[in-house]
BALOBA-1460 file (C-alpha; in Angstrom, 3 decimals):
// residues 337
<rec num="1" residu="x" x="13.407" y="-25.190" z="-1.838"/>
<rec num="2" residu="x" x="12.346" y="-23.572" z="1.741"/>
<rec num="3" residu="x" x="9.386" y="-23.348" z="2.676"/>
<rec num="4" residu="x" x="8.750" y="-19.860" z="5.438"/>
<rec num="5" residu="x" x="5.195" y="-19.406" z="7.206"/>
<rec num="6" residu="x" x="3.795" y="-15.776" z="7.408"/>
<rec num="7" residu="x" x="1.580" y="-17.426" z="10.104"/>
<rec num="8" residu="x" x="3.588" y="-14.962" z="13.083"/>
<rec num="9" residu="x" x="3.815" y="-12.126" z="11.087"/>
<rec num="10" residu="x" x="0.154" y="-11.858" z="9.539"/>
<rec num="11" residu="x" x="-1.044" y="-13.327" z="13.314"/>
<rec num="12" residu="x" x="0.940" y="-9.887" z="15.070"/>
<rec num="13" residu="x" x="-0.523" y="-7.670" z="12.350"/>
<rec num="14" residu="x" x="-4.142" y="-8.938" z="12.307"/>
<rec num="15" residu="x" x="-4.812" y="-9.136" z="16.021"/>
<rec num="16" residu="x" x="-4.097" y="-5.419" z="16.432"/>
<rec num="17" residu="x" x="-7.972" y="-4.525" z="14.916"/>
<rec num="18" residu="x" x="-10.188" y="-6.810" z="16.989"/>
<rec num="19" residu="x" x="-13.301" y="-4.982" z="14.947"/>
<rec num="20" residu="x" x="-13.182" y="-7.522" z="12.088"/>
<rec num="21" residu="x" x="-16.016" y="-9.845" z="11.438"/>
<rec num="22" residu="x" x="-14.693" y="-12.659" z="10.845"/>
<rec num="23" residu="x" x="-15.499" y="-14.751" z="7.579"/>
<rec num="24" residu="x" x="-14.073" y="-17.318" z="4.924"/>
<rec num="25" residu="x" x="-10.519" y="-16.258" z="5.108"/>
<rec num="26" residu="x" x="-8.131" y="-18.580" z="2.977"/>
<rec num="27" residu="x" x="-4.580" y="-19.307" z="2.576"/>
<rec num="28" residu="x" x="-2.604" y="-20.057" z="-0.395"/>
<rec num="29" residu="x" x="0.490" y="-21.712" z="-1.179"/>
<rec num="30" residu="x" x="2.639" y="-19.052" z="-3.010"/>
<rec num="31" residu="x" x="6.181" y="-20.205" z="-4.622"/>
<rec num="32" residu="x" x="8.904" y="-17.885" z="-6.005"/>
<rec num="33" residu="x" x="10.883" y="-19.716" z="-8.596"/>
<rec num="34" residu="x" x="13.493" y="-16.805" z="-9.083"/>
<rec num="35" residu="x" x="14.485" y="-17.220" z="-5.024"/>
<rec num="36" residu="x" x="13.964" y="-21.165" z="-4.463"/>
<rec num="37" residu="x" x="11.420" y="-20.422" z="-2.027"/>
<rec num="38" residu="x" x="7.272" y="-20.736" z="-0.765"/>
<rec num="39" residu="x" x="4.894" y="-19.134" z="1.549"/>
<rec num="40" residu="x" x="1.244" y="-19.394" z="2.599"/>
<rec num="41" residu="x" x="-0.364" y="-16.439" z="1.877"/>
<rec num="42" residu="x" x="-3.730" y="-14.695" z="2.797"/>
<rec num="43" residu="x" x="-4.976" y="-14.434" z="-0.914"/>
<rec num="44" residu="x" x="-6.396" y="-17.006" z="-3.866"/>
<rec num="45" residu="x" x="-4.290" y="-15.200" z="-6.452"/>
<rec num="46" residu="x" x="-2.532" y="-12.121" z="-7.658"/>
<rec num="47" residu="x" x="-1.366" y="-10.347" z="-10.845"/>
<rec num="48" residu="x" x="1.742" y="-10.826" z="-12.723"/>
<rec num="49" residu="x" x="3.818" y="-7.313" z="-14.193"/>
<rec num="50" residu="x" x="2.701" y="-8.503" z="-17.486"/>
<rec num="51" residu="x" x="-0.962" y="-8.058" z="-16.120"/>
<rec num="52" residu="x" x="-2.492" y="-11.228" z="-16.276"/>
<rec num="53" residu="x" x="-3.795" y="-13.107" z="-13.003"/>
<rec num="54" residu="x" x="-2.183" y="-16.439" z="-11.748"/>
<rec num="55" residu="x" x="-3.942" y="-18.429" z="-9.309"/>
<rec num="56" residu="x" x="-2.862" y="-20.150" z="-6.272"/>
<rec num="57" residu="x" x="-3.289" y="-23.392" z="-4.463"/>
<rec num="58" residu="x" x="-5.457" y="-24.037" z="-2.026"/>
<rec num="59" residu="x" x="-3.705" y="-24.717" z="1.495"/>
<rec num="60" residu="x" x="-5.974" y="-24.084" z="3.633"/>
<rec num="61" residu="x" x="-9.299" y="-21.974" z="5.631"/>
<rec num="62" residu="x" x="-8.672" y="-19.271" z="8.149"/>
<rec num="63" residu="x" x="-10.805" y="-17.533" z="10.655"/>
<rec num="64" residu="x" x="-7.721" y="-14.548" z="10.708"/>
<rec num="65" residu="x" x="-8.622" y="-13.408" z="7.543"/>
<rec num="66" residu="x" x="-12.203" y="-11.383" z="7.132"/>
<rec num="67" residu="x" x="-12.695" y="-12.626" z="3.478"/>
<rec num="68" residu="x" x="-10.757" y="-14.080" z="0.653"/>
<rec num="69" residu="x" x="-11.089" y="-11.373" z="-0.977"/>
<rec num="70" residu="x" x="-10.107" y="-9.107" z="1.567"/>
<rec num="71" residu="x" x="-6.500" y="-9.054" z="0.382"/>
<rec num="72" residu="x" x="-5.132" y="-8.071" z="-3.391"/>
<rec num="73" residu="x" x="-1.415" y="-8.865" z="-4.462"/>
<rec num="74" residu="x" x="0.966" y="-8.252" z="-7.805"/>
<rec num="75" residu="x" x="4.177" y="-9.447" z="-8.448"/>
<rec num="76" residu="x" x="6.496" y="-7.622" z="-10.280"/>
<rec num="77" residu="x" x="7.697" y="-8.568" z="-13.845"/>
<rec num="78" residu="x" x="11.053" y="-9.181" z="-12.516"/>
<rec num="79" residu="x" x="9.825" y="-12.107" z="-10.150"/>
<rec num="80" residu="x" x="11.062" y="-11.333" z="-6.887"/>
<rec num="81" residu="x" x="8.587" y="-11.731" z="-5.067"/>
<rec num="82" residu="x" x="5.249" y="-10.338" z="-4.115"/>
<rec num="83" residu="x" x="3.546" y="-7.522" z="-2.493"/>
<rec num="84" residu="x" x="0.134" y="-7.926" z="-0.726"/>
<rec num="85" residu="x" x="-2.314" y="-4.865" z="0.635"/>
<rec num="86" residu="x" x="-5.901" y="-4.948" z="1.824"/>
<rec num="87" residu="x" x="-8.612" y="-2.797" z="0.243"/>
<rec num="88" residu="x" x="-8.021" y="0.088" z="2.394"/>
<rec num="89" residu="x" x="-3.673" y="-0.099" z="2.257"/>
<rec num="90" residu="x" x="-3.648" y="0.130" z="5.787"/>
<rec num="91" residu="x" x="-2.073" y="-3.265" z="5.977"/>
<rec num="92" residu="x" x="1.060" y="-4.125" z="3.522"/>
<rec num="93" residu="x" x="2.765" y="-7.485" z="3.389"/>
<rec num="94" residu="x" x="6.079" y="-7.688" z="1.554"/>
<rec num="95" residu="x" x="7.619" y="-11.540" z="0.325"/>
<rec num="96" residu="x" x="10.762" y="-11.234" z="-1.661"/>
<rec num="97" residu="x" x="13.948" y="-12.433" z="-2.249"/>
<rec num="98" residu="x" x="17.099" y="-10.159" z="-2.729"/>
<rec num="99" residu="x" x="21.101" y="-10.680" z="-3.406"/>
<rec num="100" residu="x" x="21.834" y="-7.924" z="-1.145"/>
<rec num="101" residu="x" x="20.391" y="-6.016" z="1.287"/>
<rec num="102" residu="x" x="21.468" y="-2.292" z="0.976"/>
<rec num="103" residu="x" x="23.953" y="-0.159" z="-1.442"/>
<rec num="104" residu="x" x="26.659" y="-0.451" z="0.621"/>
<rec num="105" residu="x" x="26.351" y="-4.446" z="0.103"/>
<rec num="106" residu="x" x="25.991" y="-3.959" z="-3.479"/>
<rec num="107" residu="x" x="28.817" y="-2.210" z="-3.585"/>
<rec num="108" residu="x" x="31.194" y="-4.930" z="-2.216"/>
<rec num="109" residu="x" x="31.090" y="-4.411" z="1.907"/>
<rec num="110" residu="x" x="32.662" y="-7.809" z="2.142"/>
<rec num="111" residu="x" x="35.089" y="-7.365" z="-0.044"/>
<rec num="112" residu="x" x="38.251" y="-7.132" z="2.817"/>
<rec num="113" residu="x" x="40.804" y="-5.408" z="0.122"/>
<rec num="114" residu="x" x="38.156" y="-2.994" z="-0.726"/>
<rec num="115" residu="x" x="37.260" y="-2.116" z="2.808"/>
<rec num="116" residu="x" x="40.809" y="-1.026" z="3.663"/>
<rec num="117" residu="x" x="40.820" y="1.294" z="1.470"/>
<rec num="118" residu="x" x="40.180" y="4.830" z="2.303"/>
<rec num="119" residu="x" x="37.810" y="5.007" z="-0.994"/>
<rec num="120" residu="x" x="35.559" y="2.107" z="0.623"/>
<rec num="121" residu="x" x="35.248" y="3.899" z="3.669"/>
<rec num="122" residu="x" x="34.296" y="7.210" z="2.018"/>
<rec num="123" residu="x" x="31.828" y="5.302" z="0.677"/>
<rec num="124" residu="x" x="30.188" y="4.181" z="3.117"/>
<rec num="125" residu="x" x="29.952" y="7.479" z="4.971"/>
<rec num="126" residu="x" x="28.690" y="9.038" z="1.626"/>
<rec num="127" residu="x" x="25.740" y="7.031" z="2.307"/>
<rec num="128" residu="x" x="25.681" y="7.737" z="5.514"/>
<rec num="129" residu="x" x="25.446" y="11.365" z="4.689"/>
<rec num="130" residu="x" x="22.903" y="11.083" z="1.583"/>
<rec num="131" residu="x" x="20.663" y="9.242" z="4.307"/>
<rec num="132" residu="x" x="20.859" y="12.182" z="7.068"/>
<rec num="133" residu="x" x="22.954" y="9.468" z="9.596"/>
<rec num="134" residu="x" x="25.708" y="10.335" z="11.447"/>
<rec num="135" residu="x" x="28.169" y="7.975" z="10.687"/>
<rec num="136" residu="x" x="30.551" y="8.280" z="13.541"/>
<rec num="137" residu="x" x="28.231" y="7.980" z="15.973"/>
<rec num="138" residu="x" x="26.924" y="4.770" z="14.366"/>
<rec num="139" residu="x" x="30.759" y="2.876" z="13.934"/>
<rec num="140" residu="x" x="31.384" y="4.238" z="17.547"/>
<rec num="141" residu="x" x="28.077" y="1.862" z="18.924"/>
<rec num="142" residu="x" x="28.168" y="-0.522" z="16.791"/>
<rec num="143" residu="x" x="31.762" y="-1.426" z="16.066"/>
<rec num="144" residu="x" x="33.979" y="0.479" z="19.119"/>
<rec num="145" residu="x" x="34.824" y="3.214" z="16.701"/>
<rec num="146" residu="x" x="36.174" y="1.310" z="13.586"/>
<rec num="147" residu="x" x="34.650" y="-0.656" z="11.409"/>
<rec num="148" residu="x" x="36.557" y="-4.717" z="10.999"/>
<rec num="149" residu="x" x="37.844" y="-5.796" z="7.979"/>
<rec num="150" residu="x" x="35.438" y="-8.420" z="7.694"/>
<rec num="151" residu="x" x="31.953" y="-7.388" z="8.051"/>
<rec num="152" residu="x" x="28.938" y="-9.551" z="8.130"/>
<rec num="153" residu="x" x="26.246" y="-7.976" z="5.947"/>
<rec num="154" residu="x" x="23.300" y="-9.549" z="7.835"/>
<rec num="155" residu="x" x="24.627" y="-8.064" z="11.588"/>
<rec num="156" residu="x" x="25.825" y="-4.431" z="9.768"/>
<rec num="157" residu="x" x="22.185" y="-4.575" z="8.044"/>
<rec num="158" residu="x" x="20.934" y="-5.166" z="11.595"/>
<rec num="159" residu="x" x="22.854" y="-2.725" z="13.266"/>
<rec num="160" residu="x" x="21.885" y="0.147" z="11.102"/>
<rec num="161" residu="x" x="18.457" y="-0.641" z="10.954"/>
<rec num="162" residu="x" x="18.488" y="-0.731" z="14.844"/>
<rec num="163" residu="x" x="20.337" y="2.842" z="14.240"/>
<rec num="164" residu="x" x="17.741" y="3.960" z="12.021"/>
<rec num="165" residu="x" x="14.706" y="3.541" z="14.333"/>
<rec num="166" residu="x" x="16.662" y="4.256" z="17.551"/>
<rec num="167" residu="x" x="13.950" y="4.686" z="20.302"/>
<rec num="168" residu="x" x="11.074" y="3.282" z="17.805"/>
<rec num="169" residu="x" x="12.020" y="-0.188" z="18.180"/>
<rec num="170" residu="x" x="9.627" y="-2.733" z="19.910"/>
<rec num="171" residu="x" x="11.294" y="-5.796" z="19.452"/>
<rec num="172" residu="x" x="14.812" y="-7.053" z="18.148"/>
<rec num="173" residu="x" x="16.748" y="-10.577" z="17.758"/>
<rec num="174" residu="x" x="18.930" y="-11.777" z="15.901"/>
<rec num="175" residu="x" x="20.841" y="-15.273" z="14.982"/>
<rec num="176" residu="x" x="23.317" y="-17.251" z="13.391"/>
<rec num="177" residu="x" x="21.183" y="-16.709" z="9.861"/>
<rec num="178" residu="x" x="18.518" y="-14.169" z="10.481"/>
<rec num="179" residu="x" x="17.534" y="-11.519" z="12.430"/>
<rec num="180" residu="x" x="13.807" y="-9.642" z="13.371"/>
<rec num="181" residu="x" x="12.909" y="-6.293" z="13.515"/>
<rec num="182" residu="x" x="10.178" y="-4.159" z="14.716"/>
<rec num="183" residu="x" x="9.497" y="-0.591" z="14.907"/>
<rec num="184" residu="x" x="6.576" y="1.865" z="15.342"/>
<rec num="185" residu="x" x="6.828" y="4.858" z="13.134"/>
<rec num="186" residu="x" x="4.027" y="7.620" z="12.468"/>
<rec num="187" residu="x" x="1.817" y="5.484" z="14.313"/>
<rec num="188" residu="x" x="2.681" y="2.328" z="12.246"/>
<rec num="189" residu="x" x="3.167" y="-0.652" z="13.242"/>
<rec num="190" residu="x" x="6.479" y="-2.181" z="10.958"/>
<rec num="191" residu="x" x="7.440" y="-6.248" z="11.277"/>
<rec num="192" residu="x" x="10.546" y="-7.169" z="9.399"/>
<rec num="193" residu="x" x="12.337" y="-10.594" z="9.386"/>
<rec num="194" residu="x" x="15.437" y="-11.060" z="7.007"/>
<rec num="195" residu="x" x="16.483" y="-15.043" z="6.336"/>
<rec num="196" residu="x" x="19.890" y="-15.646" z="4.831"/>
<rec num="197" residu="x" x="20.331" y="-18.283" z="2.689"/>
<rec num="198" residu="x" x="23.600" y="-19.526" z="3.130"/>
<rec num="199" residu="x" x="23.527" y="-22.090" z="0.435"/>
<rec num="200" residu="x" x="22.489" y="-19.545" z="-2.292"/>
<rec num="201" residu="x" x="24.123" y="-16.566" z="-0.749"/>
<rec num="202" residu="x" x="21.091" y="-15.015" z="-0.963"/>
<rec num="203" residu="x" x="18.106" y="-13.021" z="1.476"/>
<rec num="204" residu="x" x="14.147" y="-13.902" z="2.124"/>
<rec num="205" residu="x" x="12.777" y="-10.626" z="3.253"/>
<rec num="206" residu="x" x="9.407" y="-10.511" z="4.649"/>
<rec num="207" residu="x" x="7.730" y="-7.230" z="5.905"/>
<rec num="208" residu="x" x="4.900" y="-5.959" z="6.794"/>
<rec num="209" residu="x" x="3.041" y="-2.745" z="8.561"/>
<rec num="210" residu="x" x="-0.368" y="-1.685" z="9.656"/>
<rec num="211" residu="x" x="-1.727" y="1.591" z="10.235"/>
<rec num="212" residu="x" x="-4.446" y="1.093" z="13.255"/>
<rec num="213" residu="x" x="-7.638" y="2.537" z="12.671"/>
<rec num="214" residu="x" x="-7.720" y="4.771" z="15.838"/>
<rec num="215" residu="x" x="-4.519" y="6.014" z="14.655"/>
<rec num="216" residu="x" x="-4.766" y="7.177" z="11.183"/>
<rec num="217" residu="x" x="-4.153" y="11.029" z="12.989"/>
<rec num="218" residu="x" x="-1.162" y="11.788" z="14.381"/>
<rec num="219" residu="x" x="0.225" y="15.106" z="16.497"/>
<rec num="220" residu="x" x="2.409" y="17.501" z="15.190"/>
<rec num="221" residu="x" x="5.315" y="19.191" z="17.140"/>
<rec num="222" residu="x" x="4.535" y="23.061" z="16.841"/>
<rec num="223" residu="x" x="7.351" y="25.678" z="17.131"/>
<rec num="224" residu="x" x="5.058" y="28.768" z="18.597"/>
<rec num="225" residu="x" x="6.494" y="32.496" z="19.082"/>
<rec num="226" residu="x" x="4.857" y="36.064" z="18.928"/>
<rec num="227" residu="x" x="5.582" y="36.022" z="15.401"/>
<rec num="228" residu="x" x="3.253" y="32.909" z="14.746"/>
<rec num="229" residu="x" x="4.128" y="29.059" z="14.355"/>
<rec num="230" residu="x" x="6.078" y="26.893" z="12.605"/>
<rec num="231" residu="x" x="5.661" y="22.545" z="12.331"/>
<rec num="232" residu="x" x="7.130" y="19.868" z="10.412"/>
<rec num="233" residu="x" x="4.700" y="18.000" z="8.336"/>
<rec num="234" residu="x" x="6.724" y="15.084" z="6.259"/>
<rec num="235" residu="x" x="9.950" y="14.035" z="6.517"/>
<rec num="236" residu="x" x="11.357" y="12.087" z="3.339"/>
<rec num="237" residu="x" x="14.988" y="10.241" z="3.367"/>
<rec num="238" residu="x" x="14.969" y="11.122" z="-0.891"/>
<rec num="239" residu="x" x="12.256" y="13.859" z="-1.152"/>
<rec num="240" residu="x" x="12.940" y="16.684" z="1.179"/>
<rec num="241" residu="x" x="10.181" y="17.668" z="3.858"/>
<rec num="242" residu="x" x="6.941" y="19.654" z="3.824"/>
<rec num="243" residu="x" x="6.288" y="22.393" z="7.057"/>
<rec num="244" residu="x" x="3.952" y="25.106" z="7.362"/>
<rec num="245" residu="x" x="5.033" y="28.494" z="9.107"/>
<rec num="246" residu="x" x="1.737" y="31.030" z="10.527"/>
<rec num="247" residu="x" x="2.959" y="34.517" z="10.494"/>
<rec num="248" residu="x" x="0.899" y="37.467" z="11.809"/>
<rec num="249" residu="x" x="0.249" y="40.401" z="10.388"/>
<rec num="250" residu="x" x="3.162" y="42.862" z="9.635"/>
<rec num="251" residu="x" x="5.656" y="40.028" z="10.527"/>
<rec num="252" residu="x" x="8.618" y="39.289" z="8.853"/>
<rec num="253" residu="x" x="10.399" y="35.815" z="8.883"/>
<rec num="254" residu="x" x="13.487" y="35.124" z="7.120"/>
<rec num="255" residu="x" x="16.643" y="37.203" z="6.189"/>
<rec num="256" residu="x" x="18.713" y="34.092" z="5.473"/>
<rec num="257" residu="x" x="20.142" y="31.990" z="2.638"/>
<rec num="258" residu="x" x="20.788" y="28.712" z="1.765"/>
<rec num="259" residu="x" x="24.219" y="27.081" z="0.291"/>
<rec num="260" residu="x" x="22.949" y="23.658" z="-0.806"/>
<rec num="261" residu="x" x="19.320" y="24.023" z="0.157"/>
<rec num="262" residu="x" x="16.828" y="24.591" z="-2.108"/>
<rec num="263" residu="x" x="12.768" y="26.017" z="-1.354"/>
<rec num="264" residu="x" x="9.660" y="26.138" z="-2.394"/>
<rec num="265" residu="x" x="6.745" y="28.589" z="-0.861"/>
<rec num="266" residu="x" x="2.796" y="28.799" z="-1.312"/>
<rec num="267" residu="x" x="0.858" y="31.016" z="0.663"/>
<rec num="268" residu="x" x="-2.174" y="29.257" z="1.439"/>
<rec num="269" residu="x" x="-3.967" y="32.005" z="3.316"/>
<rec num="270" residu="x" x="-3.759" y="35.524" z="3.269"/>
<rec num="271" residu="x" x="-1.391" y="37.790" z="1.781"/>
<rec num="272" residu="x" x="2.316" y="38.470" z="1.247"/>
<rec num="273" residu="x" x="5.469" y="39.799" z="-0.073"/>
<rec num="274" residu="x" x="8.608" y="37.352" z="-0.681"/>
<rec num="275" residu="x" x="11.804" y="39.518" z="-1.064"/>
<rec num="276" residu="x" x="14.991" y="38.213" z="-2.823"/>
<rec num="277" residu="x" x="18.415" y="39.795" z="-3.022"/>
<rec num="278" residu="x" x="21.635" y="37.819" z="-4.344"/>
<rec num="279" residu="x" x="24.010" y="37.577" z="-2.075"/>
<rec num="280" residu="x" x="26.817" y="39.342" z="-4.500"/>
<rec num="281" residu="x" x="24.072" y="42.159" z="-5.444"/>
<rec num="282" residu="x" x="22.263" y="44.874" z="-4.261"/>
<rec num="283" residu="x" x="19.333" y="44.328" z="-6.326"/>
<rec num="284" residu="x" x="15.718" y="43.368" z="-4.280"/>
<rec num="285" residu="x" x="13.234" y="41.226" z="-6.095"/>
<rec num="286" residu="x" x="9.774" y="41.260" z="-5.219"/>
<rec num="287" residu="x" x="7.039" y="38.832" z="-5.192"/>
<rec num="288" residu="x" x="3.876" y="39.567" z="-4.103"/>
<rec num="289" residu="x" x="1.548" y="36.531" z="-3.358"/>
<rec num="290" residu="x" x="-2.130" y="35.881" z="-2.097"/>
<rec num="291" residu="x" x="-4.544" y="32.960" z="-1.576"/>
<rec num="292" residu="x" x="-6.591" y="34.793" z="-4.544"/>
<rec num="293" residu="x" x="-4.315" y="33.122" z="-6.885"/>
<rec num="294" residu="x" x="-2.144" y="30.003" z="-5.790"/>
<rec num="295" residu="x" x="1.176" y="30.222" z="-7.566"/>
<rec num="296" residu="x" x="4.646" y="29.062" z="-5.876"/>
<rec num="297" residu="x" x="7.592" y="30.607" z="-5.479"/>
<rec num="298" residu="x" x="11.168" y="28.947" z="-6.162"/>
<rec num="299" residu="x" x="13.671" y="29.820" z="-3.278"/>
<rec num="300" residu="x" x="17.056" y="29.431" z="-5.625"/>
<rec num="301" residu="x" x="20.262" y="28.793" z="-3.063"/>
<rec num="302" residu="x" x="22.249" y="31.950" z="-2.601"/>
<rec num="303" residu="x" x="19.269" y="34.414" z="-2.231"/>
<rec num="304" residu="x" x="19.057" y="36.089" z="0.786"/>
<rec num="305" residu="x" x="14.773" y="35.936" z="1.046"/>
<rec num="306" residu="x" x="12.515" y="36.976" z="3.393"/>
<rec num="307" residu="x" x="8.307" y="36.699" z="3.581"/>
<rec num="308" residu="x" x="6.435" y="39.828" z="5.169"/>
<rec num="309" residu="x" x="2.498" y="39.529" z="5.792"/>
<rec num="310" residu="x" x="0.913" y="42.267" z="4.327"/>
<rec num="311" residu="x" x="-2.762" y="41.794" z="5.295"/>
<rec num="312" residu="x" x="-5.041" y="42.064" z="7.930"/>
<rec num="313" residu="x" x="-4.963" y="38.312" z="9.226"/>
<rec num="314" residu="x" x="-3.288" y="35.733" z="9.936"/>
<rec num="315" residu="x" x="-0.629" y="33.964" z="6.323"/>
<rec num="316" residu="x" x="-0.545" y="30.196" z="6.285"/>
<rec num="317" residu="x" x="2.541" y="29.526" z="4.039"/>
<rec num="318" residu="x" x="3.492" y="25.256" z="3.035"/>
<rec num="319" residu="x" x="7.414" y="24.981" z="2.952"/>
<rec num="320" residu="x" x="8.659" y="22.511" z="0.796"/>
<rec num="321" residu="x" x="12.817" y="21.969" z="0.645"/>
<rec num="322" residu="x" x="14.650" y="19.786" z="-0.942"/>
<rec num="323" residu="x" x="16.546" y="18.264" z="1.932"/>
<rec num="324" residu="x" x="15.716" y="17.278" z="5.595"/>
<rec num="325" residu="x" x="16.741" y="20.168" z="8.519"/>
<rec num="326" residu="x" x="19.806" y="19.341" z="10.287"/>
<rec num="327" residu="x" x="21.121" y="20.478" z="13.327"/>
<rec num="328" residu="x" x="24.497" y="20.404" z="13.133"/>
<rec num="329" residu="x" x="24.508" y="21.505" z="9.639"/>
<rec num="330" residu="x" x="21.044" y="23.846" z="9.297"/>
<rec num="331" residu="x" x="22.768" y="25.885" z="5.835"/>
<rec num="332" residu="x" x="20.956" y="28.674" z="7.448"/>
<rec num="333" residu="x" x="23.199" y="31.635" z="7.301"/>
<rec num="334" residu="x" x="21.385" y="35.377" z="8.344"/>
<rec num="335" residu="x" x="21.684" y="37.946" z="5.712"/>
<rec num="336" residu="x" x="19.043" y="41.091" z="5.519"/>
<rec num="337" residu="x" x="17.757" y="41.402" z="2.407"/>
């Protein structure tokens, strides 16, 4: 069984909020018997899926940690590991053990037959594309424009995550059996350190973030034009984005469809009409909304829509769409309703 210290990790994460009083901080001994392996932990126990509470072993007294109780933890009911947040979740602490490390693993990246064929490859840049990554650009970096017929999961897991963050990455290394990752995203602070046991053919993954306290706010990018403003609030990989678009009064914004894109609107403030018109018809619907009564409105792809503000002040109107804006690919295309 191997034994892995959190000691670095929980050190990096706890001396970025100096404010702490410190008190009777413990750690615990913590062993996963689905993974072979064991940890000191910042807790004195934690709940099981099945609800009940296991304790720990004592290992030993900290001045890092405020209180013992400062920390909570579960594991799940499938025993992989555990998953560790203080009161306020502005700290998380991830210990688990995994067979693979992403989908394209799962799905037999090693496998050198399976890679030459022109299926596995279309694979691979299926996920590429369900994740919003540019695949070309990624093989081109990483692997001189082709990926090798033997690929080592650990370095491709590396190189995409290095990909991923781009510019947001503090610190990287990686070796013969591991490699360590950090990133600052949002204003969080992300650790990551993947261990591959070569023995079981199988990964120790151990995360963790922290949200600083001075940085729970964060500033938003604003498109501005006489017609009002637009932003981008959230940006999800699986659950679309969030913006919010100003208009003034008597503007119009819109006169466009989607092909694959699918909306949601809520006028927040103010008041205003939301035209539709099929692209195949000559038929207008209308939809007249207000902050009186909250109510949103289902942007279906292949409607040419628009939103006018019909008051006297200024609309506030939350976007939500089902996939992330792209560039290269906006499926924007202008159409008057």
């Amino acid at each position: 069984m191997k034994k892995f210290s959190l000691k670095f990790m929980l050190f990096a994460t706890l001396c970025l909020f100096s404010s702490f009083v410190y008190a009777d901080g413990v750690f615990s001994k913590y062993t996963n018997e689905v993974f072979l392996f064991s940890i000191n932990v910042p807790i004195i126990q934690y709940k099981v899926g099945t609800g009940e509470i296991a304790n720990l072993d004592f290992v030993k007294n900290s001045n890092s940690i405020p209180t013992k109780d400062f920390f909570s933890a579960f594991e799940a009911e499938s025993g992989v590991g555990l998953t560790i947040k203080d009161k306020s979740e502005s700290i998380t602490i991830l210990a688990y053990g995994t067979n693979y490390l992403n989908i394209e693993e799962a799905e037999g990246l090693q496998d050198m037959e399976y890679i030459k064929s022109s299926f596995r490859i279309d694979y691979i840049k299926s996920v590429f594309k369900k994740d919003k990554l540019d695949y070309n650009k990624f093989v081109k970096k990483y692997y001189n424009g082709k990926l090798p017929k033997n690929i080592d999961p650990l370095i491709y897991d590396y190189n995409k995550n290095l990909f991923i963050y781009g510019e947001n990455v503090t610190y990287s290394t990686i070796g013969k059996n591991f490699y360590i990752i950090s990133y600052i995203e949002n204003n969080k602070i992300y650790y990551k350190e993947i261990i591959y046991s070569k023995n079981r053919g199988t990964y120790l993954v151990f995360e963790a973030s922290y949200l600083p306290k001075d940085k729970f706010s964060y500033e938003l990018t604003e498109h501005k034009d006489n017609r009002g403003a637009f932003v981008e609030i959230i940006k999800t990989l699986d659950s679309g984005q969030f913006s919010i678009s100003t208009s003034k009064p008597g503007i119009t914004r819109g006169n466009h469809y989607h092909n694959t894109k699918n909306e949601k609107f809520l006028v927040i403030k103010g008041e205003a009409i939301i035209r539709f018109r099929h692209i195949y018809s000559d038929e207008v619907i209308e939809y007249p909304v207000s902050d009186k009564k909250l109510e949103v409105v289902d942007i279906p792809v292949g409607y040419t829509h628009n939103i006018t503000n019909t008051g006297d002040s200024e609309m506030i109107l939350v976007i939500w769409a089902n996939e992330l804006f792209d560039k290269e690919n906006p499926d924007t295309y202008y159409l008057e309703v």
